[in-house]
C-alpha positions as CSV (number, residue, x, y, z in Angstrom):
1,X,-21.5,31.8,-37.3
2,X,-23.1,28.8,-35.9
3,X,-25.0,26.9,-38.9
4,X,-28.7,25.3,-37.3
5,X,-29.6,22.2,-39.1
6,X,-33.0,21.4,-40.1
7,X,-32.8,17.4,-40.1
8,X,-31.2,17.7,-36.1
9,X,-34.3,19.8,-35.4
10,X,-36.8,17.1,-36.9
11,X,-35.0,14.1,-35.9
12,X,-34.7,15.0,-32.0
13,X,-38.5,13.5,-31.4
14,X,-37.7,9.8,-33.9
15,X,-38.1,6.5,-32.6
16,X,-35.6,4.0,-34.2
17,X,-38.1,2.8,-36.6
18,X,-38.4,6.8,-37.1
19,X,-34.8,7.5,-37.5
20,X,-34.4,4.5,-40.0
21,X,-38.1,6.3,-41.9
22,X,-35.7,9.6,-42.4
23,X,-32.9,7.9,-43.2
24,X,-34.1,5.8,-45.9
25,X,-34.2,8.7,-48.5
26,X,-30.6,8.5,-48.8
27,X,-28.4,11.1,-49.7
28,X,-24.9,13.0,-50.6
29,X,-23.8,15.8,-48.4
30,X,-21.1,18.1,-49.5
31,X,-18.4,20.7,-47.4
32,X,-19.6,24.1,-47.6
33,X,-17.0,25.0,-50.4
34,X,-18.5,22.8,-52.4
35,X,-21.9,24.1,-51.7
36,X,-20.6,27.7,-52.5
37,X,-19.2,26.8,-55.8
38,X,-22.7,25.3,-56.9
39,X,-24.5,27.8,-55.8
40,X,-22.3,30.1,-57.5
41,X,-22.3,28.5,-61.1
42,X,-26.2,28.4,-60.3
43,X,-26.1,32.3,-59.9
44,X,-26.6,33.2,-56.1
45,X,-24.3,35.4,-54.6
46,X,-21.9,34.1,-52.3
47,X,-18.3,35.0,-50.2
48,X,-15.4,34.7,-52.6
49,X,-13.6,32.3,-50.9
50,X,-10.9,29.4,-51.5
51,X,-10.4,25.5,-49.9
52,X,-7.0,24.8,-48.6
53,X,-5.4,21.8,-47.0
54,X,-2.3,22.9,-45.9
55,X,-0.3,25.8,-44.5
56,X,1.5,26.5,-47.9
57,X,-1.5,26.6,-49.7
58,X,-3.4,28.9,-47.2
59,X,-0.5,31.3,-47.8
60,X,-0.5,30.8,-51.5
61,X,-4.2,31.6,-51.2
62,X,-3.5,35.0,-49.1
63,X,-0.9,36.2,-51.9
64,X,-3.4,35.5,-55.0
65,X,-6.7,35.6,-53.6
66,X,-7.0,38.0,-50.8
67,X,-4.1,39.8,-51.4
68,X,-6.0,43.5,-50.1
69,X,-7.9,42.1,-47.7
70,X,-7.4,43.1,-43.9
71,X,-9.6,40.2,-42.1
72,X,-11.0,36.4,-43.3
73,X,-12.8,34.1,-41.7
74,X,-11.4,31.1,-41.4
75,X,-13.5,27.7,-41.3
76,X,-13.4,24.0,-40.8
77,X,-14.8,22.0,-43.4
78,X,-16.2,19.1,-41.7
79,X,-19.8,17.1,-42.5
80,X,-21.6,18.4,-39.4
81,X,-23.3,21.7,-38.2
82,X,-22.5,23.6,-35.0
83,X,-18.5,24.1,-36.1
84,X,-18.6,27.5,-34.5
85,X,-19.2,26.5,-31.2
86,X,-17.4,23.1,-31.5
87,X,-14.5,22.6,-29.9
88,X,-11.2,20.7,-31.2
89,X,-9.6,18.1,-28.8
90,X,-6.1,19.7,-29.1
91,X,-8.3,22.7,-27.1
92,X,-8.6,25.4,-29.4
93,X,-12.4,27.0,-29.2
94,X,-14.7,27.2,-31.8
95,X,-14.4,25.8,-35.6
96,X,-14.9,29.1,-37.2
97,X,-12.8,32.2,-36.5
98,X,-12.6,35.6,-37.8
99,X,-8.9,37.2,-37.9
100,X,-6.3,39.3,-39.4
101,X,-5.1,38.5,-42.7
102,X,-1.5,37.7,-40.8
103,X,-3.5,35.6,-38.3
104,X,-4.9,33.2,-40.9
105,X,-1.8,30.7,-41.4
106,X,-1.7,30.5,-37.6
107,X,-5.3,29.5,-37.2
108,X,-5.7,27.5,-39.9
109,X,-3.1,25.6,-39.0
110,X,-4.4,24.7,-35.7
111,X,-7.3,23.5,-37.6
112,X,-6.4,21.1,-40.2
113,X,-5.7,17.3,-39.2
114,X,-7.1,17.7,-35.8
115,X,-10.6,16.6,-34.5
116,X,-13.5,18.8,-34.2
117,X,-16.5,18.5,-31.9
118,X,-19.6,19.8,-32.2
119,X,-23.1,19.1,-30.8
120,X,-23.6,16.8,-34.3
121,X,-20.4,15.0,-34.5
122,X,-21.0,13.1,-30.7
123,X,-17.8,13.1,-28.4
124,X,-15.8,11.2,-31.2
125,X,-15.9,14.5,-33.5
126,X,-14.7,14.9,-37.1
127,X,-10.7,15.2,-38.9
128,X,-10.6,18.5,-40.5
129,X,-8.7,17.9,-43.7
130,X,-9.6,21.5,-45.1
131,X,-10.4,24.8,-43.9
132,X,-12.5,27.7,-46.3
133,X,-11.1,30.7,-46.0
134,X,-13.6,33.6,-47.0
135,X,-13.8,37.3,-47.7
136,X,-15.2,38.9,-44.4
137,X,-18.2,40.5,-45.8
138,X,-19.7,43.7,-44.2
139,X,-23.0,42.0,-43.2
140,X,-26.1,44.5,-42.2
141,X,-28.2,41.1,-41.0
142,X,-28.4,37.8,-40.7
143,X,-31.6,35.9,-41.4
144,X,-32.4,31.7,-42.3
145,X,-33.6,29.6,-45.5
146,X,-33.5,26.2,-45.9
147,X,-35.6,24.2,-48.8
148,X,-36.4,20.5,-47.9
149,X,-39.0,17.9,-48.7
150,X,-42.4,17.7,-46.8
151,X,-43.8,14.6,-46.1
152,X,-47.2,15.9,-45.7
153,X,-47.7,18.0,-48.9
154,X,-45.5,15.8,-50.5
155,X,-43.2,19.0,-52.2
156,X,-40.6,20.9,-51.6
157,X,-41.5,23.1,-48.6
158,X,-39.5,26.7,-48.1
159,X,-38.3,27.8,-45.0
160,X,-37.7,31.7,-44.0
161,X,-37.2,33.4,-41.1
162,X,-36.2,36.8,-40.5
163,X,-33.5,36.0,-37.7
164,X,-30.7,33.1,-38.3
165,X,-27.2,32.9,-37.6
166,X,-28.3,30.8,-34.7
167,X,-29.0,27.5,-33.4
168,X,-32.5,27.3,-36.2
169,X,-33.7,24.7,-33.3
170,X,-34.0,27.1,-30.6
171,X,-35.3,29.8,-32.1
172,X,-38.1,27.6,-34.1
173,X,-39.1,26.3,-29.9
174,X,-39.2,29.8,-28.7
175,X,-40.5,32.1,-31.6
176,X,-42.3,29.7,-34.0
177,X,-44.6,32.4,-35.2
178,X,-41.2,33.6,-36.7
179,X,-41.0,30.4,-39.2
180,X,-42.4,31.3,-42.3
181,X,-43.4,28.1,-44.5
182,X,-44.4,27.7,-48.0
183,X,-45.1,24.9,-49.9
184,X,-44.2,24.4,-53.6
185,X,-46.1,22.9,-56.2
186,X,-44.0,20.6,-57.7
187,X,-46.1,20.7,-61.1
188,X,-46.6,24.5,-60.5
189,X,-43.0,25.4,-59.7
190,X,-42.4,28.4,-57.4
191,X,-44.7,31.4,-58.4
192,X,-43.4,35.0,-58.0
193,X,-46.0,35.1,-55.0
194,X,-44.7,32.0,-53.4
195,X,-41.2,33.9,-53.9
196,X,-42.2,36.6,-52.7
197,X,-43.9,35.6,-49.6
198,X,-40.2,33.5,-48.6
199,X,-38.6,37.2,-49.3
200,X,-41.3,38.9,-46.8
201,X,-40.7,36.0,-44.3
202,X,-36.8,36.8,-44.4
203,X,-38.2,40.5,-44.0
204,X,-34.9,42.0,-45.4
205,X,-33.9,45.1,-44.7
206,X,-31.4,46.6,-47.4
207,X,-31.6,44.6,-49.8
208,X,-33.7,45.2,-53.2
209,X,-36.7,43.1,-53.1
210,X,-37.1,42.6,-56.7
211,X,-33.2,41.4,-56.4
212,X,-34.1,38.9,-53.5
213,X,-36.9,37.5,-55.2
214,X,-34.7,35.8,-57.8
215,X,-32.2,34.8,-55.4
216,X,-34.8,32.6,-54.0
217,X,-36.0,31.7,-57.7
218,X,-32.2,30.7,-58.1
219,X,-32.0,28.5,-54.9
220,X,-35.1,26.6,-55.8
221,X,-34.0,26.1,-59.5
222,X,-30.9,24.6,-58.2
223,X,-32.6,22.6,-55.3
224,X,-34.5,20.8,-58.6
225,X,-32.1,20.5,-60.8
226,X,-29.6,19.3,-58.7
227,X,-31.8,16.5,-56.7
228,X,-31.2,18.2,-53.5
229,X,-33.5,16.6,-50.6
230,X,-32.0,19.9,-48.1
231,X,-30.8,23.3,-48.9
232,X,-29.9,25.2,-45.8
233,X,-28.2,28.5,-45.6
234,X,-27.8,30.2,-42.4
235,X,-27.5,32.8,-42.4
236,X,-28.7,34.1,-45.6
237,X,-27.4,38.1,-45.0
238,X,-27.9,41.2,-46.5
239,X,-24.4,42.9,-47.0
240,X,-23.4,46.7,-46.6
241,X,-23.7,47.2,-50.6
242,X,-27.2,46.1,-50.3
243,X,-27.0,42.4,-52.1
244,X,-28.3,39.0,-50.5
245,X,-25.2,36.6,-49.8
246,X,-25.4,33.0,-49.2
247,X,-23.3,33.5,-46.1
248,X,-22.9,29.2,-45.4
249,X,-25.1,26.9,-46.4
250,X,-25.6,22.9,-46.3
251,X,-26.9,20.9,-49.2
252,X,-27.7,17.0,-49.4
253,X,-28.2,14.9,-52.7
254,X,-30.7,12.3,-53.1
255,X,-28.7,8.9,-53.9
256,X,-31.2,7.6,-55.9
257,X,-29.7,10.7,-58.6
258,X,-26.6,9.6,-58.6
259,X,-26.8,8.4,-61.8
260,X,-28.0,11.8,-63.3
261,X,-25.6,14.1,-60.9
262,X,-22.4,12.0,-61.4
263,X,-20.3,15.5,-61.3
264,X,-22.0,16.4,-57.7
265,X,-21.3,12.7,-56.7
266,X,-17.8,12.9,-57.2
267,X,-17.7,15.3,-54.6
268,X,-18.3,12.9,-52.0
269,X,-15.9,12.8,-49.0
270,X,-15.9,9.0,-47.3
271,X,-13.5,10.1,-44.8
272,X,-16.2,11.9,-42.9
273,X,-18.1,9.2,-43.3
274,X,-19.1,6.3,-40.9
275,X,-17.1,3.2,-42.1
276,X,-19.3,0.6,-41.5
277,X,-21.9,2.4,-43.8
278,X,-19.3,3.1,-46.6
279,X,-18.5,-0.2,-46.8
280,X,-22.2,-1.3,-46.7
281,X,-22.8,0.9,-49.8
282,X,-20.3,-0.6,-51.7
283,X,-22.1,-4.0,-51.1
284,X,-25.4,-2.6,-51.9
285,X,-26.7,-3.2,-48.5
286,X,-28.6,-1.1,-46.8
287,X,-27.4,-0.2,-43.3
288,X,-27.6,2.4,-40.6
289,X,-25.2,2.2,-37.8
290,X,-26.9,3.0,-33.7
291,X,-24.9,3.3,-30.4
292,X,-26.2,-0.5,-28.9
293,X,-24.3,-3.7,-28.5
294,X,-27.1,-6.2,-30.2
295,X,-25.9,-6.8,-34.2
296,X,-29.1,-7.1,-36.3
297,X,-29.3,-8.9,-40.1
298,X,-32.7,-9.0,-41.2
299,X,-34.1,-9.6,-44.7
300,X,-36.7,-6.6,-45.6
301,X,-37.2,-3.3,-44.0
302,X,-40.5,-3.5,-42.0
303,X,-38.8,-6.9,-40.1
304,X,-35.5,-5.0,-39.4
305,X,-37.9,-2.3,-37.8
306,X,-39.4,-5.2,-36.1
307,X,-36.4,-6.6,-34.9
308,X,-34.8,-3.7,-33.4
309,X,-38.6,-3.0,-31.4
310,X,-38.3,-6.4,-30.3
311,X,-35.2,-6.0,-28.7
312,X,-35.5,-2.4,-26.9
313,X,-38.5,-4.4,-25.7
314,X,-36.5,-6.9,-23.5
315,X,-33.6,-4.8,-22.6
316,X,-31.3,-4.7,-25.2
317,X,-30.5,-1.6,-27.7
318,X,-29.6,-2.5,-31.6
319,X,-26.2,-1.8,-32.9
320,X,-27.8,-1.2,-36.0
321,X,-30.3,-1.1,-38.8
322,X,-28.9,-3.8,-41.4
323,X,-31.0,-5.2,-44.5
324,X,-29.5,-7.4,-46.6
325,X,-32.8,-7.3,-48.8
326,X,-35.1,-9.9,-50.8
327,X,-32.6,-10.9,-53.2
328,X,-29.3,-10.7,-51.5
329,X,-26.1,-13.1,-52.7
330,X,-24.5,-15.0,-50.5
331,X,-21.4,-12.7,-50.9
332,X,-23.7,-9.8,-49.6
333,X,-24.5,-11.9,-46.4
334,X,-20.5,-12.3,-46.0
335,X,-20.0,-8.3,-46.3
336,X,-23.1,-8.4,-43.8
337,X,-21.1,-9.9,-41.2
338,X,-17.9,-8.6,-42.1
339,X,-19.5,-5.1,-41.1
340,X,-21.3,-6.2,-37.9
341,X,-18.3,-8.0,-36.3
342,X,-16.0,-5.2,-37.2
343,X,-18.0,-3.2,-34.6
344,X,-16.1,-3.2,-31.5
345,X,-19.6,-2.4,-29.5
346,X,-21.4,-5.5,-30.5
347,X,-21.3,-8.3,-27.7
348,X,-24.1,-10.2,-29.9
349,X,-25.2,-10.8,-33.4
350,X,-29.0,-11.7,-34.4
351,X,-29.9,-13.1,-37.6
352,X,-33.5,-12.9,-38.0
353,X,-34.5,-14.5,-41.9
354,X,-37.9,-15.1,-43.3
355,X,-37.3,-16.5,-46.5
356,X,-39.6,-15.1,-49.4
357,X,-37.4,-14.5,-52.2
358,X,-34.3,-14.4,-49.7
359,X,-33.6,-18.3,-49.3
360,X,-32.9,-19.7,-46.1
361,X,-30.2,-22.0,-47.4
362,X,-28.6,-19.3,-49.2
363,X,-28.2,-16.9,-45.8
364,X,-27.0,-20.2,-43.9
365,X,-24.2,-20.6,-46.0
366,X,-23.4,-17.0,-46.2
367,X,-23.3,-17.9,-42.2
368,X,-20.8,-20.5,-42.6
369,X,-18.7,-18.5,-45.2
370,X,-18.4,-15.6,-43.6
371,X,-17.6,-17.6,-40.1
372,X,-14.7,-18.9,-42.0
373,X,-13.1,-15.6,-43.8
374,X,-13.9,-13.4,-39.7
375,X,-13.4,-14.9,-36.7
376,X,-16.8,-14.9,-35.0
377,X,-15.8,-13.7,-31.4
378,X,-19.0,-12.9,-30.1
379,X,-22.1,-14.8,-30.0
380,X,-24.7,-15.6,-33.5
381,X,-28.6,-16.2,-32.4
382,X,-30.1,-17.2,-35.3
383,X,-34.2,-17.4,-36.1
384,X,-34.9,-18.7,-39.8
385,X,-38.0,-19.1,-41.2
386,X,-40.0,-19.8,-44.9
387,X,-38.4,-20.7,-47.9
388,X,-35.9,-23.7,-47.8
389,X,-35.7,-23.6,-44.2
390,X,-35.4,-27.5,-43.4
391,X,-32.2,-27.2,-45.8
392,X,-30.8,-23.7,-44.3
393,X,-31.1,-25.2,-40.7
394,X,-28.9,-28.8,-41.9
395,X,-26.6,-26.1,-42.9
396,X,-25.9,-24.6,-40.0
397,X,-25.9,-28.1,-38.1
398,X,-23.4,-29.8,-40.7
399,X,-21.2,-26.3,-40.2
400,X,-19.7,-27.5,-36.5
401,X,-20.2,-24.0,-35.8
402,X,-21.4,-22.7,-31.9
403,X,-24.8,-21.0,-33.2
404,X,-27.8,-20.0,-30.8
405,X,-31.0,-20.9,-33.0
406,X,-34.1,-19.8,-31.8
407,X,-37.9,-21.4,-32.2
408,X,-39.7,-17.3,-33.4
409,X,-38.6,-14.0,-33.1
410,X,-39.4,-13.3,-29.4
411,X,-37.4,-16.2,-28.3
412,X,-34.6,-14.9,-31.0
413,X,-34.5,-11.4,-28.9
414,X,-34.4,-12.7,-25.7
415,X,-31.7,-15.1,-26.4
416,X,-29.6,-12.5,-28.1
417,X,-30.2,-10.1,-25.2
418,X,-29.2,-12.8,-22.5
419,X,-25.8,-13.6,-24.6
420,X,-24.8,-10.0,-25.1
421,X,-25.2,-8.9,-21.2
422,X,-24.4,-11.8,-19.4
């Protein structure tokens, strides 16, 4: 079953100041196992199933938890969507199998410890490091739900649809009149008619209605409770014996309720993470890693966005998004750089500072200090402006170091441009 996802649909049309607008409510996302177990203590049906991480404990897992079943699907637990029609570099198809009981020691371990790609990974893919292996429920149909936040009523919005199972994407493009929407109150709650109306859009076809009705109740409750900014199951399915299963789904956290969910936090898997923005959270920076060559540090979020325009405007493409904010230490300018110059892909750094709060003199020596703990090999354009600039500037001069300083920001853009491609 290939699992759409709703933040790939929305964020195929985002500019980079777009992509770093959607990013910006940051947030937790968890394997699917650990989706089903939450869901589960929350009270929505879903597959009895089991995480393994090794061939021993997938037949452990056969003997005392499947021990009467005939078939079991079989999936790789990686943070990305399309896993069933990924493919792993070792050449095996697809990231989620159905198979005999007997078969599911072979194919699992196939799985675990080798590199899934999918069309959300990019050509790098994912380490599986643990498979789910689930129940093969006798599923009558498959349809889609998700819960997210809407920007425009400023709410949760629901999301049914009476087909899923499928790429959520395409089917959105080619039978919109399919999406069924409903926004939530978030003084009101959801109403039994607003419950309702998400069960009539999943149109199901077995299933008691009263029954589905709070099964939705339940997935709301838990996407408030738990801070969720994205519930997404697909497919949500009716099974044989009537009931409506949770067949897979994908949740995110909002960070900002970390403080308040410290047992969903714990859950969090850095492994399938990128790096550079592990190790940016840990220095309480904010940073979103691109695909370009040009290494931005920028005080405040509306210059970054600035910065990164300005240099798609003379030919360049930003490695990142990188704010070091309006109070940052000078230790926090160090990890800045650390970050940026452990990117293989950036030929050029650009330090863009206007000093407010953010001190010129303080980022200049977090320039010099962090020139002396990583060896700088590529080249530093650097445009300061505001607060203590005069001294920041003598700073850089008395340093010896081979810095590019620039008069503005245009000038700044240009120059980095010119030393990354020349």
């Amino acid at each position: 079953m290939v699992r759409g996802s709703l933040n790939n649909l929305i964020s195929r049309s985002l500019s980079l100041a777009g992509k770093w607008q959607q990013q910006q409510l940051r947030r937790l996302n968890i394997h699917e196992y650990q989706g089903a177990e939450l869901m589960s203590k929350h009270g929505i049906n879903v597959p009895r199933g089991v995480a393994v991480s090794s061939v021993e404990e997938v037949k452990k897992a056969i003997k005392d938890v499947f021990p009467n079943e005939n078939e079991l699907v079989v999936k790789s637990q990686i943070l990305a969507g399309g896993r069933g029609l990924g493919t792993f570099k070792s050449g095996l198809k697809g990231g989620v199998h159905i198979v005999k009981t007997d078969q599911a020691e072979d194919i699992a371990g196939k799985m675990l410890g080798q590199i899934l790609v999918t069309k959300q990974t990019g050509p790098q893919g994912k380490v599986v490091s643990k498979v789910y292996l689930c129940e093969k429920l006798s599923l009558v149909n498959e349809m889609y739900f998700a819960i997210t936040l809407d920007r425009k009523t400023a709410g949760p919005l629901i999301i049914s649809c009476r087909k899923g199972g499928t790429s959520i994407e395409d089917l959105a493009e080619k039978f919109p009149d399919m999406i069924v929407k409903v926004p939530v109150d978030v003084f009101e709650g959801l109403t039994d008619e607003g419950a309702a109306k998400v069960v009539d859009g999943l149109a199901p076809k077995v299933a008691d209605r009263n029954k589905s009705i709070e099964q939705v109740k339940n997935l709301y409750k838990l996407f408030c409770e738990c801070d969720c900014t994205l519930l997404e199951i697909n497919p949500i399915a009716e099974t044989a014996d009537n009931e409506l299963v949770a067949a897979d789904a994908k949740l995110n956290f909002d960070d900002n309720a970390a403080y308040r969910q410290k047992e969903i936090f714990a859950l969090r898997d850095t492994t399938q993470e990128d790096p550079r923005e592990v190790a940016a959270s840990k220095a309480d920076l904010n940073y979103i890693g691109l695909d370009g060559e040009i290494g931005c540090m920028v005080n405040g979020a509306g210059l970054a966005m600035a910065t990164m325009d300005i240099i798609k405007l003379h030919g360049g493409t930003p490695a990142n998004f990188l704010d070091v904010g309006g109070n940052a230490s000078e230790n926090q300018v160090v990890e800045a750089f650390k970050i940026l110059t452990a990117d293989d892909k950036v030929k050029a750094i650009l330090v863009n500072i206007f000093g407010g709060i953010m001190k010129c003199d303080v980022i200049a020596s977090g320039i010099v200090n962090a020139a002396k703990q990583v060896a700088l090999k590529v080249p530093v354009v650097v445009r300061l402006e505001g607060t203590n600039v005069d001294v920041g500037k003598r700073i850089l001069k008395e340093s010896g170091m081979t810095l590019i300083t620039a008069d503005d920001l245009d000038d700044a853009a240009q120059k980095a441009v010119k030393a990354a491609y020349k």
